[in-house]
TIBA-788045 format. One record per residue: x, z, y of N, C-alpha, C, O in turn. Coordinates in steps of 0.05 Angstrom, whole numbers, plus 5000, padded with zeros to 4 digits. Atoms other than C-alpha are relative to their C-alpha. Layout:
BEGIN
XZYXZYXZYXZY/...
REM end
This chain:
BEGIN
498949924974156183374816503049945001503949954977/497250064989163483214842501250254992500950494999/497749795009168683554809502150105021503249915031/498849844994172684004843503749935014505050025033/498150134997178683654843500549765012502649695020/501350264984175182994871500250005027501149855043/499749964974174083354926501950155019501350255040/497649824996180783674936501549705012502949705032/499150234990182682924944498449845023499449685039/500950114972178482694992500650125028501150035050/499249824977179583315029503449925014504349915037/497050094985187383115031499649705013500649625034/500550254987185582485048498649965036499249845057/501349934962180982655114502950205021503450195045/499649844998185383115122503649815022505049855042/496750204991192182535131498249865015499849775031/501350124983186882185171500150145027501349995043/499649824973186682715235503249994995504249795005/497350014997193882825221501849745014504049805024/499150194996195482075239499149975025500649865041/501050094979191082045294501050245027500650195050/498249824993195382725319502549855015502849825039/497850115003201482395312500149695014502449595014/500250284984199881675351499250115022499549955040/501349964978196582075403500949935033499849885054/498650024975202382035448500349705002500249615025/499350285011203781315423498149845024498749735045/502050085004197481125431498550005035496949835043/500649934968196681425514502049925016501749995039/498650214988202081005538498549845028499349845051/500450144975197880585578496549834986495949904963/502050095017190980185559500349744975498949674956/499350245020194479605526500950174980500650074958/498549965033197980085473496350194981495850184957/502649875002190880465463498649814991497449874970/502250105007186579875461500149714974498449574962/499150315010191579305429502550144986504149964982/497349795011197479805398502449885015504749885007/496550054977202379515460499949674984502149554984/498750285012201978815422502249914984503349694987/498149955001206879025380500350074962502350124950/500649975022204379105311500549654988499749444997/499650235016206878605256496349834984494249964980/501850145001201778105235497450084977495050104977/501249905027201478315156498450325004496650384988/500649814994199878975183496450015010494350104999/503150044991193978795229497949834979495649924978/500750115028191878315165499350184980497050154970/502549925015190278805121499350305013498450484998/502549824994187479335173497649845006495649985002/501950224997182678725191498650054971496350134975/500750045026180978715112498150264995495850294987/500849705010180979495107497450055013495750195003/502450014982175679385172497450024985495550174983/502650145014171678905130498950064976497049934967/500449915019171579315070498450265001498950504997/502049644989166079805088498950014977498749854958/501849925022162180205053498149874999497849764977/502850104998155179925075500849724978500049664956/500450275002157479225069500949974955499849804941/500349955024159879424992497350074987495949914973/502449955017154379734967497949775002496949724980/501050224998150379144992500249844980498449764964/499150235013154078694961501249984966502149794953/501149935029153779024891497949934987497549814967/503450045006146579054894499049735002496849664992/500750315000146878254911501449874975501149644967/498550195020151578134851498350154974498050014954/501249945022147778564802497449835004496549744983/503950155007139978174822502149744990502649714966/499250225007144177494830502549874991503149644995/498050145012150377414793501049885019500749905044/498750234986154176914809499749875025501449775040/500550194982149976594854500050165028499150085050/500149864969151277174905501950005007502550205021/497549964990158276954915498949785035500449735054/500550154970154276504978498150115011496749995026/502549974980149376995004502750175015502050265037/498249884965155877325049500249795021500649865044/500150154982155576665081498449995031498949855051/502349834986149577035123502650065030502150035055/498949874978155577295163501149815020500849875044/499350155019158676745157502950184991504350255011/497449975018164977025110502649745006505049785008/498650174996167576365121501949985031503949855035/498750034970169176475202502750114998504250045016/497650005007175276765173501649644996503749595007/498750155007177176105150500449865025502749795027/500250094969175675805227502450035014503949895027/497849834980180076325254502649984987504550114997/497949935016185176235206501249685005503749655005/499050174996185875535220500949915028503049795033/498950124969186075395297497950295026498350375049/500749714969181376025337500850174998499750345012/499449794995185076505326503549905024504150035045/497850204988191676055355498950075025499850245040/501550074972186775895411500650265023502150255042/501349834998184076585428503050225002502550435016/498749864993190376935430502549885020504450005031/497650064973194376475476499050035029500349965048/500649884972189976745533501550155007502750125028/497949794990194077385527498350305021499350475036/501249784985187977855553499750334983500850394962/500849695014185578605532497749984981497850104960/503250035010177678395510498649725007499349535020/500650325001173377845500498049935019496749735021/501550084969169877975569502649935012502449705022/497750064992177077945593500349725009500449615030/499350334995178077235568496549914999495749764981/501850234987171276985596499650005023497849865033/498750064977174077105658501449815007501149665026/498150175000180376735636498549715001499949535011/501350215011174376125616499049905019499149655018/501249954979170776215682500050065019498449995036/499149914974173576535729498950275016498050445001/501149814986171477045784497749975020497050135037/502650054978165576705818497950144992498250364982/502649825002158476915812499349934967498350104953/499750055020158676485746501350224982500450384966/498549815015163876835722499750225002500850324982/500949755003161377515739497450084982496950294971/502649945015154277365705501350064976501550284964/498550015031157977135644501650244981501850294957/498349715011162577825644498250184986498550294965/502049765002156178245652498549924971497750124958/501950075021152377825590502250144976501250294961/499249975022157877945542501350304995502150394974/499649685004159578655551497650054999497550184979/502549895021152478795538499549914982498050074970/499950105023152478395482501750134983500950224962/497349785011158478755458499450274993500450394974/500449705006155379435463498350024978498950134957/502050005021148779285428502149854968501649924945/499550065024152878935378501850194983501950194959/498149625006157579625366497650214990497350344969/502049785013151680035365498849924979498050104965/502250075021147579575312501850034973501050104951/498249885028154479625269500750254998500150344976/500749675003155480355279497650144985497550354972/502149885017148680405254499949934974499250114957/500250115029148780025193502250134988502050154964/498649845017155580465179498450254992498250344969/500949785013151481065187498450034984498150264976/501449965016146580905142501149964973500550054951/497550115035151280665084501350274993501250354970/497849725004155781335091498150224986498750324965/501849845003149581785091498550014971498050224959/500250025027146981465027501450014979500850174962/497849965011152281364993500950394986500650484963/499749695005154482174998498450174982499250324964/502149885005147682414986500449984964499650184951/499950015025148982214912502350194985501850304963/498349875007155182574903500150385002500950574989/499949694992153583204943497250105003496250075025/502550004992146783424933499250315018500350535014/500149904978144283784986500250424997500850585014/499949685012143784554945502849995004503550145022/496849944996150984514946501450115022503150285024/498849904970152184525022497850195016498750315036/502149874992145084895039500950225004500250335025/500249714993148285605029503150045026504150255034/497449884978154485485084499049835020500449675033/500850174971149685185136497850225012496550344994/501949824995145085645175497149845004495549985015/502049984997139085235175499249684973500949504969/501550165021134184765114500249695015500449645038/500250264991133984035117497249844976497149904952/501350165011128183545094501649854968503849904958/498050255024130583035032500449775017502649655014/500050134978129682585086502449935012503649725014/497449924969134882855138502249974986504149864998/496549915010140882995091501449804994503749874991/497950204996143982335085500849985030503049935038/499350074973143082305162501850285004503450295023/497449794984147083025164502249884996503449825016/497850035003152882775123501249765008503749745007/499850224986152382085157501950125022504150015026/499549894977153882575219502350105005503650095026/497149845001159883005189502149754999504249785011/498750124998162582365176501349815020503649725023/500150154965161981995242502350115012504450005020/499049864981164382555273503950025000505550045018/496849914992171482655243501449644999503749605006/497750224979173381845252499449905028500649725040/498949964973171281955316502650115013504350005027/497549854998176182415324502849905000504249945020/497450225014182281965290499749775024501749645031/499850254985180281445337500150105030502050055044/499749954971178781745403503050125004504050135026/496849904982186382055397501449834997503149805015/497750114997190281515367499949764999501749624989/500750335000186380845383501749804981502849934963/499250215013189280215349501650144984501150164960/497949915019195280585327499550084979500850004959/500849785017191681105288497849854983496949954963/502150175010186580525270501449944971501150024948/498750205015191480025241502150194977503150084958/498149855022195980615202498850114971499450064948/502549855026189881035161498649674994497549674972/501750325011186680215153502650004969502049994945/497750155027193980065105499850304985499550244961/500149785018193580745074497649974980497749984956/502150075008186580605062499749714973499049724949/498950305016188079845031500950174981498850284974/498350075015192480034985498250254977497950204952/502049775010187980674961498149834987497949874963/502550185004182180134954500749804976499149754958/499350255018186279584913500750214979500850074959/498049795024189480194862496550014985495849904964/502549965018181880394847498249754993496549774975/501350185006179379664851500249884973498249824960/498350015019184279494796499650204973499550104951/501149765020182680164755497350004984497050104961/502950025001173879964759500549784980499849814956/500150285017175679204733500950134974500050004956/497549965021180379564678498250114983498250064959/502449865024174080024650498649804999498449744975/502750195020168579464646501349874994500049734978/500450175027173079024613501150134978501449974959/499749805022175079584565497550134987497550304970/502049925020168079654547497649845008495449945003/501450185011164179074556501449625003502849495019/499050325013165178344525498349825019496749905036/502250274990161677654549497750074983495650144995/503550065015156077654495499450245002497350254989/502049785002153878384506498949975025496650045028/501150044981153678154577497949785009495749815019/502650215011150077534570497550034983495849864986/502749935008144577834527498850145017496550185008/500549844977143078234589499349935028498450105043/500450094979142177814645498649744998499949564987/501950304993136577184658502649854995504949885001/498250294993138976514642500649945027499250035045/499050154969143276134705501650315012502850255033/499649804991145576844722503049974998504250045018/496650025000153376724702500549735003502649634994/499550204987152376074733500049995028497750015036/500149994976154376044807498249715018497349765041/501950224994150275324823497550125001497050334988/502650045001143275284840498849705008500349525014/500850064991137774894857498749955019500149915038/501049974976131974824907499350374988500150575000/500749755006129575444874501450194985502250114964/497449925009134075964856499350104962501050274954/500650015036131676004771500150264988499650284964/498749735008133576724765497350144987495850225004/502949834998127077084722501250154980502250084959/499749795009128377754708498850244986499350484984/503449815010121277944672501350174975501650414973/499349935021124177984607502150345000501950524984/497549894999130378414627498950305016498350515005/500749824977128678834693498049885017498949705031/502150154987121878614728499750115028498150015044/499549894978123479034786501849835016502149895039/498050104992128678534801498449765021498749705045/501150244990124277954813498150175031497950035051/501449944981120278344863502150015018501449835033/498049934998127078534894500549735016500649695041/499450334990128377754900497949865022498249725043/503550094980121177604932500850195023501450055042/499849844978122378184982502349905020501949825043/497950214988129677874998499349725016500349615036/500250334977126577195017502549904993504049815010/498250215014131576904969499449694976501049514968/499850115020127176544917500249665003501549524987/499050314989127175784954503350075001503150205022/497450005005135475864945501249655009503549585010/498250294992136575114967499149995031500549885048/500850074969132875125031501950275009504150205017/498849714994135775915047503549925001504749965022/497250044990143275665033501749765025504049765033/500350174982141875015083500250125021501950105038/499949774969140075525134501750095004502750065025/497049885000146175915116502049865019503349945038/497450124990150575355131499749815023501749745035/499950094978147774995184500250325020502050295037/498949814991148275695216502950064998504150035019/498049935000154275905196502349785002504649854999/497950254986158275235217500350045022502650055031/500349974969155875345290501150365010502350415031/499349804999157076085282503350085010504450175031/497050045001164476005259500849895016502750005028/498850094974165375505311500350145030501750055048/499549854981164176065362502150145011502950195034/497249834990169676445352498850294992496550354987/500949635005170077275341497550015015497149905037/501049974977164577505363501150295021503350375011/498749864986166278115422500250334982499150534989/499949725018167978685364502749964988504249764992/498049975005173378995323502649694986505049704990/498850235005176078265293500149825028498949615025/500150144982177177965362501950245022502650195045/498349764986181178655386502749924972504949844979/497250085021185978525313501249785013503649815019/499450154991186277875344502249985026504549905030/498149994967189277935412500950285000500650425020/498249784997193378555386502649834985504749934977/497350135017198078065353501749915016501249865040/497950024981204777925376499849645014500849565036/499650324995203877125379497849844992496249914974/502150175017199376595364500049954969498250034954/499850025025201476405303500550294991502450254975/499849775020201977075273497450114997496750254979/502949935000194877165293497649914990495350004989/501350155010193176525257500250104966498850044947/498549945026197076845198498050164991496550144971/502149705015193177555196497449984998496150184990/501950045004187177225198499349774969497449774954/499650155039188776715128500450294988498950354970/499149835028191677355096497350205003496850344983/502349795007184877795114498249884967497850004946/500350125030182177315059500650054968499150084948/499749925026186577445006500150214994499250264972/499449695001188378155015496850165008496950405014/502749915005180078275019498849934979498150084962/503450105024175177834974502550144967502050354957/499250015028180777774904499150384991497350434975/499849705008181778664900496450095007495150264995/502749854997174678764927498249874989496049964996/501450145018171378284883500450074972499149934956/498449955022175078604823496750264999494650254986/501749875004171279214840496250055003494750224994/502650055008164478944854499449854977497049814973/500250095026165178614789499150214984496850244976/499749835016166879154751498650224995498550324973/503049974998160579534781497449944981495950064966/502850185008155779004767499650064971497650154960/499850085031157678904696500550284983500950284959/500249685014157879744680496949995008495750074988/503049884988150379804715498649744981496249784974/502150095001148179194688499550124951497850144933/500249905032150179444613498650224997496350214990/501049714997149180174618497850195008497350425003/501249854978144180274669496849854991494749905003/502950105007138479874633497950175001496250135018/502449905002133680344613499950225018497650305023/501149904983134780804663498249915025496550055036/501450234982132480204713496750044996495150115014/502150055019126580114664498750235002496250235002/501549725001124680784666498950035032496550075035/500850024966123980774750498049765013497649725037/501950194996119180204746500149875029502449785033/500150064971118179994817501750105017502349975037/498349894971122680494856502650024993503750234994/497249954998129380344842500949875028500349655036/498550094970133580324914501749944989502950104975/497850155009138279834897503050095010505250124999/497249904982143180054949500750274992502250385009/498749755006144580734915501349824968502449984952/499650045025146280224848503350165011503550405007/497849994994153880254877500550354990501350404968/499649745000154281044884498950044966500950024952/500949975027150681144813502549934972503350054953/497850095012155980734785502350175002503250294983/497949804991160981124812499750234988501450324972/500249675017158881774788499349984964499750184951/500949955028156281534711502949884995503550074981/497750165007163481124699502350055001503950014983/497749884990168881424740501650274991500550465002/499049865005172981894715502050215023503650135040/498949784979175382594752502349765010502949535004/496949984996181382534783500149665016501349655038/500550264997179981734794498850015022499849965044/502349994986173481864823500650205033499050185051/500549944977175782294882502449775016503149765040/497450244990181481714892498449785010498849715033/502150084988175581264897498750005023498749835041/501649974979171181554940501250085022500050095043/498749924979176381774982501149685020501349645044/499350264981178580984994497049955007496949805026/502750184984170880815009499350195024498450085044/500049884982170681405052501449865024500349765043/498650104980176181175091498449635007497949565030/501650224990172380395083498350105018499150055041/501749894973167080735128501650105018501549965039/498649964976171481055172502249775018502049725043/499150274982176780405186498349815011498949695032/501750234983171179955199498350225027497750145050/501949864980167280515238502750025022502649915044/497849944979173480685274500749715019500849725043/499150374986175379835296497850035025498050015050/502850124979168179815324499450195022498450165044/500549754968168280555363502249805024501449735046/497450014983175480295395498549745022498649765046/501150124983171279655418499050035016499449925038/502249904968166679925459501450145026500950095050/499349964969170680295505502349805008503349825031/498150274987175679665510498149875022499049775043/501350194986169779365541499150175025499150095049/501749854975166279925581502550085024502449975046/498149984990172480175609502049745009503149775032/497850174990177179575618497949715014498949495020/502150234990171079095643497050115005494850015001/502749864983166179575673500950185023500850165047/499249724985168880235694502949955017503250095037/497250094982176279955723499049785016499849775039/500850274982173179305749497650045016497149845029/501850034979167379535790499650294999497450325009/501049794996166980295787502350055018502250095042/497249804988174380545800502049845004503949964995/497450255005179480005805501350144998502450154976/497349915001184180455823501250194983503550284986/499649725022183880985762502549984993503349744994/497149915020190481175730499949934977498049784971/499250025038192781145653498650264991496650224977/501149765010190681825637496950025009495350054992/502849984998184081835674498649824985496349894980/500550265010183081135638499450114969497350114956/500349815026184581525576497950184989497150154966/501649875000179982035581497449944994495750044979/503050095007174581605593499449784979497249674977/500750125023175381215534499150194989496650164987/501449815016174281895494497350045001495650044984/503149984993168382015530497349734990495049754980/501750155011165481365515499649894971497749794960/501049985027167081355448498350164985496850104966/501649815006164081935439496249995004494750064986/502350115005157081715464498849774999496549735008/500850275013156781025436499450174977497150164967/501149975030157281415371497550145009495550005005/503049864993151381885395498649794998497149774978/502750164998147281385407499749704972497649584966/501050135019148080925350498650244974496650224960/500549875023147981475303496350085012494650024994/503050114993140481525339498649864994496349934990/501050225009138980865321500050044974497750064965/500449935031140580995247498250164983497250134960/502349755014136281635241497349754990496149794968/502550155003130381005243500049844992497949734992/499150235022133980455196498350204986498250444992/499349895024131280585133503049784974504049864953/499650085028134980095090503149815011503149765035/497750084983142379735104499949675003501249545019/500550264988139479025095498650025019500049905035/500650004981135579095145501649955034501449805054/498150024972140379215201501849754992501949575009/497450275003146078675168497449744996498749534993/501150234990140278135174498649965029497749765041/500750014962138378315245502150005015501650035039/498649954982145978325266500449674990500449515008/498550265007148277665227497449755007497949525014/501450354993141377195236499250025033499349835048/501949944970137877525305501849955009502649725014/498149954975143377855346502149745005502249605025/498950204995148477375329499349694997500749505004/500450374989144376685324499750055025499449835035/500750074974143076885399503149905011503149755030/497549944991150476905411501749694995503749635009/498450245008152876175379500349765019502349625025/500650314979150075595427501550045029502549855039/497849984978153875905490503250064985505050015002/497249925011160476095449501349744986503749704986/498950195015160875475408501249735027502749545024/500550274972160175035486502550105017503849945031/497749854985165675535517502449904986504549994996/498050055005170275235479500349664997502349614984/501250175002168674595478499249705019499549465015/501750244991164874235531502250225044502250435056/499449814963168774325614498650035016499150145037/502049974977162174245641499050264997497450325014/502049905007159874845609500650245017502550375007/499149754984160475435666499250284991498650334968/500349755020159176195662496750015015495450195004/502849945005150976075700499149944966497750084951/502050035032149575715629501450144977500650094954/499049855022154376225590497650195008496550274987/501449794992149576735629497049974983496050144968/502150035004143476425615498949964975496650024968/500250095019144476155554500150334968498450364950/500449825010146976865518497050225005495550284986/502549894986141177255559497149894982495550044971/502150145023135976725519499850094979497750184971/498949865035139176955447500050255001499250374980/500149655002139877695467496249994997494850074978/503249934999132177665486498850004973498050194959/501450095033129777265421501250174982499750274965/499749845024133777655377498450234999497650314977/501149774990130478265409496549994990494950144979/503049974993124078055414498149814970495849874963/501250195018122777425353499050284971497050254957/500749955023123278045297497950185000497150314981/503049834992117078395333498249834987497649904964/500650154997113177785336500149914962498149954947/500549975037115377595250501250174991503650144984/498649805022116378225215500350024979501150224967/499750045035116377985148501149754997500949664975/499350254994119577325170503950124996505250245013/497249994998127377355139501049835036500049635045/499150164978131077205208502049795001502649635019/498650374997135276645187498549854999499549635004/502550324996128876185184499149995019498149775022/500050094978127376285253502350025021502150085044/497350024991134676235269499749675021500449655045/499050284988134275445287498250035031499350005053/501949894968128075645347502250175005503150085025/498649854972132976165372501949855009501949855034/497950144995138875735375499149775012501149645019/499950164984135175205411498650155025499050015045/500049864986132275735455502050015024501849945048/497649914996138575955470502649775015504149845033/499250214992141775215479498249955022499350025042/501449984979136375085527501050135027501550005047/498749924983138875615568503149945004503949995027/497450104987145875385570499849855010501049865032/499550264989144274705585498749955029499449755042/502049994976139074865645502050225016501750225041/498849794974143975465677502149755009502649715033/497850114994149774945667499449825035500049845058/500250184984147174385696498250105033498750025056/501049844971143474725755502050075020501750025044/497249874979150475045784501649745000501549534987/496850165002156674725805501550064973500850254959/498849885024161674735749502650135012503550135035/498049675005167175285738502849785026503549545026/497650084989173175215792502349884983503549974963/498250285008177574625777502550184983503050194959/497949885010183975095776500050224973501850284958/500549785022180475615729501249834978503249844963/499550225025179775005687502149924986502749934962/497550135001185574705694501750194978502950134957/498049685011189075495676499349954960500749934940/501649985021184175445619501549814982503349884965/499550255017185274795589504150064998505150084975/497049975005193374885594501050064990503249974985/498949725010193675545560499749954982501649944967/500749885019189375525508499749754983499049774959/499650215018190274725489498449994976499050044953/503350035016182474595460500149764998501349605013/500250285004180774005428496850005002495450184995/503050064988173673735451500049835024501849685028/501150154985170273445507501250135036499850245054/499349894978175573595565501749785013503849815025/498250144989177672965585500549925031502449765034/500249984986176573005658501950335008503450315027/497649834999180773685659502849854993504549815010/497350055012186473395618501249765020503549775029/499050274970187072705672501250275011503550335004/498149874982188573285720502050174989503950255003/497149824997192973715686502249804996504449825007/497650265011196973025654501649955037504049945042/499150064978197072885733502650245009505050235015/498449755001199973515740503150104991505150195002/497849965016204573575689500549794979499849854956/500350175020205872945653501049924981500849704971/499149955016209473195607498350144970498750124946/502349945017202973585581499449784974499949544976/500250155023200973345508497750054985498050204965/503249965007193073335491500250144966502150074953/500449895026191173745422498449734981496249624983/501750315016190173125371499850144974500749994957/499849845025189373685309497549964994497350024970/502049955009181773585306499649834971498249974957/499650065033182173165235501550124983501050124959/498849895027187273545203499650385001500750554987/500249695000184374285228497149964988496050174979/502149945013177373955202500149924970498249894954/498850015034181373825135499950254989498350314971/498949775006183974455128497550204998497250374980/501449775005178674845140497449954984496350164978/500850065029173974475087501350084977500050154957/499349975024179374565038499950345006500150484985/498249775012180875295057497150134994497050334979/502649865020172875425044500050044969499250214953/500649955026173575264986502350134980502250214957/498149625004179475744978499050214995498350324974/502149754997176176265002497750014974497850194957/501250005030171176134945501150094984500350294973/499549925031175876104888500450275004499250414987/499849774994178376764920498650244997499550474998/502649845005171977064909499650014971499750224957/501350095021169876724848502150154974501650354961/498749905017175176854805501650224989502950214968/499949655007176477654805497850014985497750174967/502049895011169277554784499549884962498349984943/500350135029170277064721501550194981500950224958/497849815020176477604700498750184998499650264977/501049785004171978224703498149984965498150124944/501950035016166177844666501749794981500249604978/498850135019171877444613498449674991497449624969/501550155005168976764624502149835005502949765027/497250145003175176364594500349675019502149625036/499650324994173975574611498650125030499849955043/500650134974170475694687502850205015503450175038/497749864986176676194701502549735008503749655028/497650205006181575684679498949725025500849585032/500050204991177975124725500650135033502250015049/500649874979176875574783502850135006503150215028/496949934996184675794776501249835015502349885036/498850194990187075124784498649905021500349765032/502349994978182275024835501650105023502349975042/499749824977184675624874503749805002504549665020/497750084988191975404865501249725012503249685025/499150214978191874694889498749955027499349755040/500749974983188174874942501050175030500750125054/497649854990192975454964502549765010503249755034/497350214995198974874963498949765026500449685045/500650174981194174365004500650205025501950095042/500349954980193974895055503050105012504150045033/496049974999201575145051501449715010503749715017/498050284998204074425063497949935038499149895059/501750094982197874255116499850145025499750025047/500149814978197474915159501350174998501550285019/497749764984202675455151501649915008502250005030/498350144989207774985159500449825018502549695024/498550134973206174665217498050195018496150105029/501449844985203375285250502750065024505050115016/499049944973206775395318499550155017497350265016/501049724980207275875378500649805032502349635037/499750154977206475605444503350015022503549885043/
REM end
């Protein structure tokens, strides 16, 4: 059980969490821009690693333990799912793009794309519901991560005698799922962005101290060859084949079932899917959640291009340290208790297990207090979304136009307050946290790519076939994992996405296209490179001073090399945990002439309009 003192630190910790969200409150009620975007006013590095601190959840941790203990190495490419890499996208030219609109939300700017016709009203209405379901499906996947997670530390006799009523074994991750919800609701509904982006850097720096501390015990007590007698051949090899080689009979045979249930063991066809997904993905842009609010809270384009490169480093290197350092204590240590659980080990409690057999007092509430807060900064980004959207592109634009700042205010609280209700609803009926992160990254969002990737893109493309085309992808995502319930949803990713294209290309071409001047506004501002050469004649007519975007060869340089940045970035916290001298040393030099291609290629000729 949690020492005493563990929880004396977490408690100070929740504790500077309300306090901050106190203290911004006034900040923070200014007006809806300082509430929803912190006034635009926040330095770059700042929003960079609350963006990180976002992406550093609990769920998406423990996950991604449990993928590096089955597959080693070779699970430095199953985050590609999300894609991981759309960082690198945004880091090279959409985040530039995307913030020289200059709006509040990302129904906002598909106004700015489209305009105010009937097009452009469908198009508003598609992606603010898209926006919500996609808040509530991540709200839920937090609450199920928090809830498990806890349950290991605090078992439920402990809090039974200061509660007036019994709970199932069942229910009690979903209570403390609940206590937790509740107080960064709190932090967020008083001091929006402000109170986001302040407890996010407190959080960071909490996170990298103990990430740093985990790597420091497994390699103070285990070597390469104790770890290599321990793990299937190919396992501290990051390559594969068509088939991913991993057999775990000898070792842990629970594993291999583990792998079969995943719908990982074809590994060459599975990372194909990945990446033809996740190319088209990335080319979309944010989708309408908390990384697309960091975005258009930055002061400038280029600073927006900035905090989206540094989410990269100031996430995977420190948080790869400590899913290392995990893996390689559970996979030494934790053998025969594995072995002993035959069939029912829940992978997703490996993380928490670790935590409590390894961690030392005093550490351990310093720990759990930064993963605490990981669930709360990312839970907190994604509450603030939702009422950016319901409120500033529902409730002001067709309920009340004329509301005030304070009434405006208000009813953000309120709707933060039952978005979380109702996801935390949804969660009571998750059981498991893959589940939900492969119904938000292959379903929800393959519906979302074939109109987002064309919006930027193509001038024919208006907001009937943004309408029609998202509407197609919301359905199928909805409806394809009825239909295959044992069917991983990235393999019928390519049917939804031509689904989904279908309907763009049949609303497009059916309507008139988007008003000339929208266009025109469009194309001027946000200086896209693609298929706009019938805009650009008129604006050149216009202004013939205008100067077309000719970056598309050296932004599709850049952002090949900075993948494979992002890689070493990953890769090599993981070779230092597990002391694997010659692929460190290649994968070093690797990372650093890759760093210099991009220093010479894109920070230095990054610009502000």
């Amino acid at each position: 059980m949690i020492h005493t003192l563990d929880l004396a630190i977490i408690g100070v910790y929740l504790l500077t969490t309300v306090v901050i969200g106190l203290v911004m409150r006034k900040r923070a009620a200014q007006d809806m821009d300082s509430y929803f975007l912190g006034g635009k006013t926040l330095p770059w590095y700042m929003l960079g690693l609350s963006n990180a601190s976002g992406m550093w959840d609990i769920s998406g941790t423990m996950w991604m333990v449990t993928l590096a203990y089955v597959y080693g190495l070779k699970s430095i490419w199953i985050p590609w799912l999300w894609p991981v890499f759309n960082q690198i996208f945004l880091m090279i030219y959409l985040s530039g793009w995307l913030r020289r609109s200059n709006v509040l939300t990302g129904a906002a700017w598909i106004r700015f794309r489209f305009g105010d016709g009937a097009g452009g009203r469908l198009s508003h209405m598609i992606v603010v519901l898209f926006a919500v379901i996609g808040v509530v499906g991540f709200l839920s996947y937090g609450f199920i991560g928090i809830g498990k997670f806890i349950e290991i530390f605090i078992p439920w006799n402990v809090v039974s005698p200061f509660v007036p009523f019994d709970l199932a074994p069942a229910q009690v991750p979903h209570f403390y799922a609940m206590v937790f919800t509740t107080i960064a609701t709190f932090y967020v509904v008083l001091g929006g962005m402000f109170s986001i982006v302040w407890a996010d850097v407190v959080q960071f720096f909490i996170m990298v101290t103990a990430s740093v501390v985990v790597a420091a015990i497994a390699m103070s007590r285990v070597d390469a060859a104790m770890l290599a007698s321990l793990v299937p051949s190919g396992w501290l090899n990051p390559f594969f084949g068509w088939e991913l080689g991993l057999d775990w009979s000898r070792y842990l045979p629970a594993v291999n079932d583990k792998i079969a249930a995943d719908g990982f063991s074809l590994f060459g066809l599975f990372f194909m899917m990945m990446l033809f997904k996740g190319i088209f993905a990335a080319m979309a842009g944010p989708a309408p959640n908390y990384d697309m609010q960091k975005i258009l809270s930055a002061r400038t384009p280029a600073e927006a291009a900035k905090l989206s490169g540094f989410v990269s480093v100031v996430l995977l290197a420190p948080r790869y340290l400590m899913i290392g350092g995990f893996t390689v204590l559970m996979i030494v240590f934790f053998r025969e208790d594995f072995l002993a659980m035959g069939g029912n080990i829940d992978f997703e409690k490996v993380l928490p297990l670790a935590i409590k057999q390894f961690v030392p007092v005093g550490l351990m509430g310093l720990l759990l207090a930064g993963l605490f807060a990981a669930f709360m900064g990312t839970f907190a980004s994604t509450v603030n979304a939702a009422p950016a959207y319901l409120i500033n592109d529902v409730y002001l634009r067709y309920i009340n136009p004329k509301a005030g700042g304070r009434r405006l205010i208000y009813a953000s609280y309120l709707i933060c307050v039952l978005v979380v209700v109702l996801s935390s609803l949804v969660g009571l009926y998750v059981s498991t946290i893959n589940t939900v992160i492969q119904w938000i990254v292959s379903a929800l969002y393959g519906g979302y790519i074939a109109a987002n990737v064309l919006k930027w893109h193509w001038w024919r493309f208006n907001g009937h076939g943004y309408f029609w085309g998202m509407l197609a992808g919301i359905i199928a995502s909805l409806v394809f994992p009825m239909i295959w319930p044992k069917v991983l949803p990235l393999y019928y990713f390519p049917l939804m996405f031509l689904i989904s294209l279908a309907g763009c290309l049949l609303g497009t071409l059916a309507t008139p296209p988007t008003d000339e001047k929208v266009l025109m506004n469009f194309y001027r501002t946000t200086r896209p490179w693609g298929f706009w050469k019938p805009i650009h004649d008129r604006v050149v007519a216009a202004d013939p001073a205008f100067a077309r975007n000719r970056n598309f060869k050296r932004d599709m340089a850049n952002v090949t090399v900075g993948i494979v940045w992002q890689l070493c970035l990953t890769i090599v916290p993981l070779y230092v945990v597990m002391k694997q001298g010659f692929p460190l040393a290649v994968a070093g030099v690797l990372l650093l002439l890759t760093t210099a291609f991009l220093k010479r290629n894109w920070y230095d000729k990054l610009e502000n309009p």
